[in-house]
Every structure is written in structure tokens, then in C-alpha cells.
C-alpha positions in Angstrom: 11.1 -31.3 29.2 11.3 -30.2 32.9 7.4 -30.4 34.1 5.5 -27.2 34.6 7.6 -25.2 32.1 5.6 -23.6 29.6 6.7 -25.1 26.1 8.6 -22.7 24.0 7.2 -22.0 20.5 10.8 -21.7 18.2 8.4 -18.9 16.1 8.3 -15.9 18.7 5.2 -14.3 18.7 4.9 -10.8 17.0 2.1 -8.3 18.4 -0.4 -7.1 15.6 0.6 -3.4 15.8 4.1 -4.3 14.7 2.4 -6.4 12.2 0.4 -3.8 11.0 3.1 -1.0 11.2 5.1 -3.3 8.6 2.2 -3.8 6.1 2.2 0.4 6.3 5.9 0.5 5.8 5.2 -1.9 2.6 2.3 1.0 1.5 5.1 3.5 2.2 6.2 4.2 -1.2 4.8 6.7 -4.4 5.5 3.9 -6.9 3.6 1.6 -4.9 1.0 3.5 -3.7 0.6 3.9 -7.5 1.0 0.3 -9.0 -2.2 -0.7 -5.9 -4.2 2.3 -7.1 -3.9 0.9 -11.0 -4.3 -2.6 -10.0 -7.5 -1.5 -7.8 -9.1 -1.0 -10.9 -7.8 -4.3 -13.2 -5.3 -6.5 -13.8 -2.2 -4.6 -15.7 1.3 -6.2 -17.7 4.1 -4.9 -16.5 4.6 -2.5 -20.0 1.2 -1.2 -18.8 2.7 -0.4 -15.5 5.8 1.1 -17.3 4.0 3.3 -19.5 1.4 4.6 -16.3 3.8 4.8 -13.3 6.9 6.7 -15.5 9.5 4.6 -13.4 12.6 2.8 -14.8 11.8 -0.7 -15.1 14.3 -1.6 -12.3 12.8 0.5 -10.2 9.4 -0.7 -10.9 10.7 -4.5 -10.5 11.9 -3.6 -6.9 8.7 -1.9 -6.2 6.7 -5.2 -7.6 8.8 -7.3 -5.5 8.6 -5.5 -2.4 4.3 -5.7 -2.8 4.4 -9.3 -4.2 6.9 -10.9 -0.9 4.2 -8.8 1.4 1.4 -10.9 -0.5 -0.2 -7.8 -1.7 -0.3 -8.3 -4.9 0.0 -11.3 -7.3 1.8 -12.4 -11.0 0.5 -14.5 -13.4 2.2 -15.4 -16.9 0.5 -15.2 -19.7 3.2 -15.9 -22.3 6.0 -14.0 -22.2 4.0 -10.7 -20.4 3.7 -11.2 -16.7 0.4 -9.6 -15.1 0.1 -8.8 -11.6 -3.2 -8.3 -9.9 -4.3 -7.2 -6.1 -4.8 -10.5 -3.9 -7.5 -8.9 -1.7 -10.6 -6.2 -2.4 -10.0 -4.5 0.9 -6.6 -3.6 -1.1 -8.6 -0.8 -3.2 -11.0 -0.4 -0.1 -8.1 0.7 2.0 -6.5 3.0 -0.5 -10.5 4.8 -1.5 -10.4 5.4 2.8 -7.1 6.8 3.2 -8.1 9.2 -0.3 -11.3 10.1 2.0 -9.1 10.9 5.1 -6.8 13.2 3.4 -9.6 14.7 1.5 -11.1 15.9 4.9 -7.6 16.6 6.2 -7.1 18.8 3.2 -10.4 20.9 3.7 -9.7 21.3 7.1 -7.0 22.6 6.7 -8.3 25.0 3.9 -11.1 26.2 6.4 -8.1 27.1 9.0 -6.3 29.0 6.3 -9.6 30.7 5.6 -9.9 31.8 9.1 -6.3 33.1 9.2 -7.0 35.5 6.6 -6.3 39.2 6.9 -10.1 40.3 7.5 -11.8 36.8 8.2 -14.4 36.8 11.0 -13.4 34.1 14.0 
């Protein structure tokens, strides 16, 4: 190696905000969104899954996949009946915030409509 050239790492380094714009991209999705809220509360099979999320069980696979190879959730066999868990806390924390967000955004936005009422005083 030529001296005073930096040395080249062969994994090129990726900013956070990409990072984090991907783990949002994962979160993207109704059927996932749902499958983290159920898992926020316990542990469910995947019948369990089936019979709260109303999706086709290849859909709910792909959905499962897609969470599990971002390292959001976790599967464990017990028998034949797989169960899949969230692998982090801040999971459930994260999904309680964004339901406080949109629950101000909401009511703002009621407020507004309020205002733009025929008659309202603004």
C-alpha cells in the first residue's frame, strides 16, 4: 500500500439518515404496522396473527419476513407453531409516539376545520 493513502474500508460507509429512512421504509406497511402493534403487547403464533391481521397467510409470511431480515422482530419454535416476538421495547415505544403525533395532528386539524366553519369566530 502506497504510503499516505488513506486505507480503504471494502464496507462503504452509509450516513444514519439513509439508515434510518430504510428502518421507516421497513415500518412502511398496514400489515406491519399491525403485526408490531400486536407483538407490542405479547408474543403471538402465527394462527394468532392470521386470525387478528385478516391477511392471507402469504401475505402475512412476506410481511413477517420483511420485519424479521430488518431485526425487528424475532421467531421462536415451539413445536410445530412458530412465535415471533419484538427484539427491542423502544419497538412499542416508537409506535405509542407516532399514535401521540397523529393524535395531535388529527385535532389540529379538527380545530382548523372548526374555524372554517360558516359562522365560526377567527
Amino acid at each position: 500500500m502506497p504510503v499516505g493513502r488513506p486505507r480503504q474500508s471494502s464496507v462503504a460507509a452509509v450516513p444514519l439518515y439513509q439508515v434510518k429512512a430504510e428502518f421507516f421504509k421497513t415500518l412502511g406497511h398496514p400489515v406491519r404496522i399491525r403485526v408490531l402493534e400486536l407483538l407490542s403487547r405479547r408474543e403471538h403464533a402465527v394462527a394468532e396473527l392470521l386470525a387478528d391481521v385478516g391477511v392471507e397467510a402469504s401475505n402475512l409470511s412476506q410481511q413477517l419476513a420483511v420485519l424479521r431480515r430488518a431485526g425487528v422482530v424475532t421467531s421462536r419454535r415451539d413445536g410445530a407453531t412458530v412465535i415471533y416476538r419484538i427484539t427491542s421495547p423502544e419497538v412499542a415505544e416508537l409506535l405509542a409516539v407516532a399514535r401521540h403525533i397523529l393524535t395531535d395532528v388529527i385535532a389540529g386539524r379538527a380545530e382548523l376545520l372548526g374555524d372554517l366553519r360558516p359562522g365560526a369566530t377567527g
